[in-house]
C-alpha positions as CSV (number, residue, x, y, z in Angstrom):
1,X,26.3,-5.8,22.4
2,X,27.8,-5.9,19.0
3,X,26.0,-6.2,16.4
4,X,26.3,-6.6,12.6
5,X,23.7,-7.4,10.2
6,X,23.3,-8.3,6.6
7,X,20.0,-8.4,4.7
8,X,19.8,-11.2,2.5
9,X,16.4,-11.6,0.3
10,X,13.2,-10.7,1.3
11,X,10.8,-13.5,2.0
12,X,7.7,-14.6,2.7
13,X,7.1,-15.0,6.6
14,X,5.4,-18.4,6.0
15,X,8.5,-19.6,5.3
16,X,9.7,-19.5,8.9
17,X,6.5,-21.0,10.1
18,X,6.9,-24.4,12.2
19,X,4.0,-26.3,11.1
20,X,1.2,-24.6,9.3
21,X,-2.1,-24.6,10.3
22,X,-2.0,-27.4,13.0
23,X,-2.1,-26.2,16.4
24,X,-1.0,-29.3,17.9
25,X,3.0,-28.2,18.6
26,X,1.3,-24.8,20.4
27,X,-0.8,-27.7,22.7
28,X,2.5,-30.1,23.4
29,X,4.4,-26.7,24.4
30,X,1.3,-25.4,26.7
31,X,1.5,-29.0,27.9
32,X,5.4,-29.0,28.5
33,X,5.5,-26.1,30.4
34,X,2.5,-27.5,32.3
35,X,0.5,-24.7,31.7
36,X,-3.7,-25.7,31.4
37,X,-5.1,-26.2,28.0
38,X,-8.3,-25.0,28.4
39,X,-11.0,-24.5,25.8
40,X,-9.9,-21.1,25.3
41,X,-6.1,-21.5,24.9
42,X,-7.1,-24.3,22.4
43,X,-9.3,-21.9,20.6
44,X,-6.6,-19.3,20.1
45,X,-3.6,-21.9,19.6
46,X,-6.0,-23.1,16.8
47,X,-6.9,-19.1,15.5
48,X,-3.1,-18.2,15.5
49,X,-2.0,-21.7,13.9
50,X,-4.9,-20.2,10.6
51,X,-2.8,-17.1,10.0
52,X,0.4,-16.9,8.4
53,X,2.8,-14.1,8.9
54,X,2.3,-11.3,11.2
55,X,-1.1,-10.2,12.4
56,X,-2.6,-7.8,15.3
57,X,-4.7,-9.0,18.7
58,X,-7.7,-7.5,16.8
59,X,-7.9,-9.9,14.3
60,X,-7.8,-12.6,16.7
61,X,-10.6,-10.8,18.6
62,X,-12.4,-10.6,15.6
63,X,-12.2,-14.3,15.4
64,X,-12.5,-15.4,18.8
65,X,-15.8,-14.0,18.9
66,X,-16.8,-16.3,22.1
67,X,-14.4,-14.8,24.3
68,X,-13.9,-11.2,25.9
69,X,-10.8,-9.1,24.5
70,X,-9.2,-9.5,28.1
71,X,-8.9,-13.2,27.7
72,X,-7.6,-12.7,24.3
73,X,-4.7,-10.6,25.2
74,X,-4.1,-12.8,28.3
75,X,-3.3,-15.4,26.3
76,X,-1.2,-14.1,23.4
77,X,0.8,-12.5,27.1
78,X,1.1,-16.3,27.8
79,X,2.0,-17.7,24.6
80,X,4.4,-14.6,23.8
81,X,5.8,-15.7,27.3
82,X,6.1,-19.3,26.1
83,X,7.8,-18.4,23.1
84,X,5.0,-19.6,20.8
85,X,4.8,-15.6,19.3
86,X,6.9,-13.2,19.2
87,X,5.6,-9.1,19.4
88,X,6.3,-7.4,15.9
89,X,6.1,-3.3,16.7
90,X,4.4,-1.2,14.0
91,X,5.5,2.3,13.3
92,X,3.0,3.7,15.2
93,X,4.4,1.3,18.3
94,X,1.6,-1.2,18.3
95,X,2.3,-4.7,19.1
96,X,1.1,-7.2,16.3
97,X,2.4,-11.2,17.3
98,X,3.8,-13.6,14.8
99,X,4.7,-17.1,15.3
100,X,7.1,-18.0,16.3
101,X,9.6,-19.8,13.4
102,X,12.3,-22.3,13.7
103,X,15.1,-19.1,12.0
104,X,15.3,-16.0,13.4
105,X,14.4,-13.0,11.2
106,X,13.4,-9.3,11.3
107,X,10.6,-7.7,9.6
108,X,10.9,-4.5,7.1
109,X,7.7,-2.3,7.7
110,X,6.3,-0.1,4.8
111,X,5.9,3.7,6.0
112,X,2.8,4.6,3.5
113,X,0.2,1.5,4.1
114,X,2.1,-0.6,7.1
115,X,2.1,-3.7,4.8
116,X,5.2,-6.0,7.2
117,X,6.8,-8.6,5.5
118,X,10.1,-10.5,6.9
119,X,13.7,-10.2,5.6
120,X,16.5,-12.8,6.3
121,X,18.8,-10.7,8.4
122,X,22.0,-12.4,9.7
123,X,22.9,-11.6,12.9
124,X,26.1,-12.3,14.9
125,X,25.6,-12.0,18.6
126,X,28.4,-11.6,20.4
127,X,28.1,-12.2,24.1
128,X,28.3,-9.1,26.8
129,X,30.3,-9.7,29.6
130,X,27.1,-9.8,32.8
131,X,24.3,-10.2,30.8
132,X,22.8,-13.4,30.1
133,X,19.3,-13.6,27.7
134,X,19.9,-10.7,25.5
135,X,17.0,-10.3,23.4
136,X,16.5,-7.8,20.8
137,X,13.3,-6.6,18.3
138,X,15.0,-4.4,15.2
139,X,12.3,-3.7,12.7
140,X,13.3,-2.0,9.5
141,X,11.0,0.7,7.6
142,X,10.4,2.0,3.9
143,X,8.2,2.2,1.0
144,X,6.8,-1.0,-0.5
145,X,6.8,-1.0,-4.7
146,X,3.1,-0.3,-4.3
147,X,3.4,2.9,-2.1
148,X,6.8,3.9,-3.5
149,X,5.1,3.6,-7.5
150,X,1.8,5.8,-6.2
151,X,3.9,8.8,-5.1
C-alpha cells in the first residue's frame, strides 16, 4: 500500500468524538449489530462515553468496580470489534482504546511521560490489488514542551 501523509495541526482528541458523554449511539450500534445490551455492556458504554481522548483498560477497571477485569476486557474486545474503539499502542506496546470519531486521525506519543494526544494526519489510501479491508495503526513519537523544556 502506498502511503503519504501530511501532519496538519495538532488537536485535541475530543474534537473527533461522536457525541460526548451520552452512551446512547454505543447502545443503538450494540443493538444494530444485534449484539445483547446487558447491564454490563451498558455500564461500560456509559464509562467509555465519560472519558475523552485516549485512555487504558485500567482506568475502566478502576471504574467498573462491580465487575471482574475479564468482563471488562471482553467487552472493550467487542466494542473494539464493533468499531465503537479503536486500540491506540503505547511505546512500550500496550493497548489503550479510544473512541471511535467520525475523522480518522493518528496519535503522536511523548517518549519522556507517555502524555498521547491526536494529530490531523491526511492519508491517501490507495487500493492494493487482492486485498480488501486494509487497516492500518501509525502512531507517531517525541518529546512534549513539558518533557522537551525539563531536559
Amino acid at each position: 500500500m502506498q502511503l503519504s501523509c501530511i501532519v496538519y495541526m495538532q488537536l485535541n482528541c475530543n474534537y473527533f468524538m461522536k457525541t460526548k458523554h451520552d452512551p446512547q449511539w454505543i447502545l443503538d450500534i450494540l443493538a444494530e449489530k444485534k449484539q445483547q445490551v446487558t447491564s454490563p455492556r451498558m455500564r461500560i458504554a456509559h464509562i467509555v462515553a465519560s472519558h475523552t481522548g485516549v485512555f487504558s483498560p485500567n482506568e475502566i477497571i478502576v471504574e467498573a468496580t462491580d465487575m471482574d477485569r475479564v468482563t471488562v476486557y471482553r467487552i472493550l474486545d467487542l466494542f473494539e470489534l464493533l468499531d465503537i474503539i479503536h486500540p491506540v499502542l503505547t511505546q512500550h506496546g500496550e493497548k489503550h482504546y479510544e473512541v471511535h470519531g467520525e475523522k480518522h486521525h493518528h496519535h503522536v506519543v511523548c517518549t519522556g511521560c507517555e502524555k498521547t494526544s491526536c494529530i490531523d494526519c491526511e492519508v491517501k489510501r490507495k487500493r492494493v490489488k487482492g486485498f480488501d479491508e486494509i487497516h492500518h495503526s501509525v502512531v507517531f513519537t517525541g518529546l512534549c514542551d513539558q518533557c522537551h523544556s525539563s531536559i
